[in-house]
C-alpha positions in Angstrom: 11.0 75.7 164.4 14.4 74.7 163.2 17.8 75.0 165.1 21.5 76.2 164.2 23.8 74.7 166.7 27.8 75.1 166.9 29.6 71.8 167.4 33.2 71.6 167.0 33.8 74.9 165.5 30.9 74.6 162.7 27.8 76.2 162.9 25.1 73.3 162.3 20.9 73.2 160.9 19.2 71.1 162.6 22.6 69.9 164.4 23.8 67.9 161.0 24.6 70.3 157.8 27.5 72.4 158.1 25.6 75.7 157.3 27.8 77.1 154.1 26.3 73.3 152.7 22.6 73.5 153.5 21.6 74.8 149.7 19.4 71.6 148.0 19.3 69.2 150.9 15.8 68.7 150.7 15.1 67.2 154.3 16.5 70.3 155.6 14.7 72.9 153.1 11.6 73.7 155.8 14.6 75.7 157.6 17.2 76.6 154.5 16.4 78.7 151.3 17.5 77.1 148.3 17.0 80.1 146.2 20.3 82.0 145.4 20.2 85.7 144.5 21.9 86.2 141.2 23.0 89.1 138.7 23.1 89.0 135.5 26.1 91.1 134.2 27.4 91.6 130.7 30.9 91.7 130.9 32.9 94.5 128.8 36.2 94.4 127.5 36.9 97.8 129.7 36.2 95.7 133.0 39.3 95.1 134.5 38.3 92.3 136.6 35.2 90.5 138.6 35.0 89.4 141.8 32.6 86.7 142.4 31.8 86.0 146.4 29.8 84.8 148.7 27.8 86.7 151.4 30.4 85.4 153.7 32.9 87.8 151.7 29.9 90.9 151.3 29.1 91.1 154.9 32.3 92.4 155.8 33.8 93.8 152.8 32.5 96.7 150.8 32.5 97.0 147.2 35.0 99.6 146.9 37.0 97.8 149.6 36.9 94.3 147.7 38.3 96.2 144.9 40.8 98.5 146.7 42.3 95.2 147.8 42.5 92.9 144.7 43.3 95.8 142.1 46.9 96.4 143.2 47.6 92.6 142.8 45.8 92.4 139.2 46.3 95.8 137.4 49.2 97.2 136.0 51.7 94.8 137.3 53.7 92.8 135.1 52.4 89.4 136.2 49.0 89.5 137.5 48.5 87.3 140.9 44.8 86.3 141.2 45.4 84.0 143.5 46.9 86.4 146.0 44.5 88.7 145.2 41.7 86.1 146.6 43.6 85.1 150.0 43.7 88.9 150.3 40.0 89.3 150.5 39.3 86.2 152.4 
């Protein structure tokens, strides 16, 4: 029974919450699921680095991708550039 609308660019619930925001605004949660889906994941001094998105990122990019992307930028370089490595993948 609820609505997304775009106005000005953003894609809008109910024609007021900027989607990406509507997680715990209760007046909106008949139409928005509050419940994130979550991994727990030991991390292990062989890991060479985690990527931590959101579906935004997963939609489009692959696993293997997201890491075929960031790994040049982060291993075995002299001077790891994370931040680089996260305006590549975006």
């Amino acid at each position: 029974g609820g609505y997304v609308d775009l106005i000005r660019g953003v894609w809008r619930v109910q024609g007021c919450l900027a989607v990406s925001r509507g997680i715990g605004d209760q007046h909106l949660e008949q139409w928005i699921i509050a419940e994130p889906e979550t991994k727990i994941v030991r991390i292990k001094p062989e890991y060479e680095f985690l990527i931590m998105a959101s579906d935004g990122l997963w939609d489009k990019v692959g696993n293997q991708e997201a890491v075929d992307i960031a790994r040049p930028l982060l291993v075995g370089v002299d001077e790891p550039q994370p931040l680089s490595a996260c305006r590549r993948l975006v």
